[in-house]
C-alpha positions as CSV (number, residue, x, y, z in Angstrom):
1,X,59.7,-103.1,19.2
2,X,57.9,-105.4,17.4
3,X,58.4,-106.2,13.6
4,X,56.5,-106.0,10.4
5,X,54.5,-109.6,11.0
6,X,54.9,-109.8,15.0
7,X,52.3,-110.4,17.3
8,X,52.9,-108.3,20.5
9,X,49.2,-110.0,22.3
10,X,51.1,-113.3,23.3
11,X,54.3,-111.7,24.3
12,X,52.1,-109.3,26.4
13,X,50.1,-112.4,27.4
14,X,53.6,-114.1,28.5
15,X,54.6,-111.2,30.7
16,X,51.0,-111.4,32.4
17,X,51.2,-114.6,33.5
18,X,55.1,-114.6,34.5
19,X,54.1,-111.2,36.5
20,X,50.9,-112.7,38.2
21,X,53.0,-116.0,38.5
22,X,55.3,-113.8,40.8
23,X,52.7,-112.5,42.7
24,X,51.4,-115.8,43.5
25,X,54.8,-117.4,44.7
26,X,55.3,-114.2,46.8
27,X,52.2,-114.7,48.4
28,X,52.4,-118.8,48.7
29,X,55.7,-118.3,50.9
30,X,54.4,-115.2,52.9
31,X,51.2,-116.9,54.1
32,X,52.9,-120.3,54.7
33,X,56.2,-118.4,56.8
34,X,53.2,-116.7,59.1
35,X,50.8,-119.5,59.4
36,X,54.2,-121.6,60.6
37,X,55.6,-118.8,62.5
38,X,52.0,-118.5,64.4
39,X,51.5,-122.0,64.8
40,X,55.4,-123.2,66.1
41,X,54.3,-119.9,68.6
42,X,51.4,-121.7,70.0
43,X,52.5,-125.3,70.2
44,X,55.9,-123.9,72.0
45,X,54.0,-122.0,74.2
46,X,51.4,-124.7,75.2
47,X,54.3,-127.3,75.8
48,X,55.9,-125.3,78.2
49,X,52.4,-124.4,79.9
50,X,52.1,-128.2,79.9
51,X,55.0,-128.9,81.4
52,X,54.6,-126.7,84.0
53,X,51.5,-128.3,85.1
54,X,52.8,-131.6,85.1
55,X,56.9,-132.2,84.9
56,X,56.5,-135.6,85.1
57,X,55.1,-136.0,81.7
58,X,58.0,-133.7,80.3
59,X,59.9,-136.2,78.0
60,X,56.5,-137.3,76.0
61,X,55.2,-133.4,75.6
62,X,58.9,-132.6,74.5
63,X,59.1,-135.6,72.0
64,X,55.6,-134.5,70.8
65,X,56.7,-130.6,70.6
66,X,60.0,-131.6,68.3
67,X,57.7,-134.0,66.7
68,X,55.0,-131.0,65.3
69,X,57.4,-128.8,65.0
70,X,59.5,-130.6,62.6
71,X,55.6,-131.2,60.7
72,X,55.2,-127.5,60.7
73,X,58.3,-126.9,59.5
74,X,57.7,-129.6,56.5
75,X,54.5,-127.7,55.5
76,X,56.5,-124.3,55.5
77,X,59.1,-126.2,52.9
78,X,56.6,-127.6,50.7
79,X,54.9,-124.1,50.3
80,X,58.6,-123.2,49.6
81,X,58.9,-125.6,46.9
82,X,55.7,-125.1,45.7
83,X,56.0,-121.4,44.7
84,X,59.5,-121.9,43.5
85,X,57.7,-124.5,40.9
86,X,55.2,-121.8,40.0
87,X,58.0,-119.1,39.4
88,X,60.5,-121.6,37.5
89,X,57.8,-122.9,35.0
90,X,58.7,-121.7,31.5
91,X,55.9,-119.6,30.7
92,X,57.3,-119.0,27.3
93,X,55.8,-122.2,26.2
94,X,52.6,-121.5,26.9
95,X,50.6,-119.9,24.2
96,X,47.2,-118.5,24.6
């Protein structure tokens, strides 16, 4: 309820941006989980295809598996901390 003098267009403003803010972050961390979900899918799978063609190779395409998995994994966390930024910004600063 706004008062005699009050401007209710930045406070609407505020809620705006903190509500589209939300909708960003939920979609930064949705498309980053399946894009690493999908991707960790198809290096497991072609390390064990690999490996089954040749066992004799199976330490190297095992250290390189761990090795792009933990990489995925790294890009999954940054999108993580990446919307977690976008949503913890103080909008209420931020006047238009």
């Amino acid at each position: 309820m706004p008062l005699l003098a009050q401007d209710t267009t930045t406070i609407q403003n505020k809620a705006n941006l903190y509500k589209l803010s939300i909708i960003i972050g939920g979609a930064i961390i949705t498309l980053a989980a399946a894009a690493g979900a999908f991707c960790q899918a198809k290096a497991i799978s072609s390390a064990c295809e690999g490996i089954s063609r040749n066992p004799g190779s199976a330490p190297h395409i095992r250290f390189l598996l761990i090795f792009g998995l933990v990489l995925i994994e790294t890009l999954v966390i940054y999108a993580l901390l990446i919307s977690i930024i976008v949503l913890m910004v103080q909008w209420g600063k931020y006047v238009f």
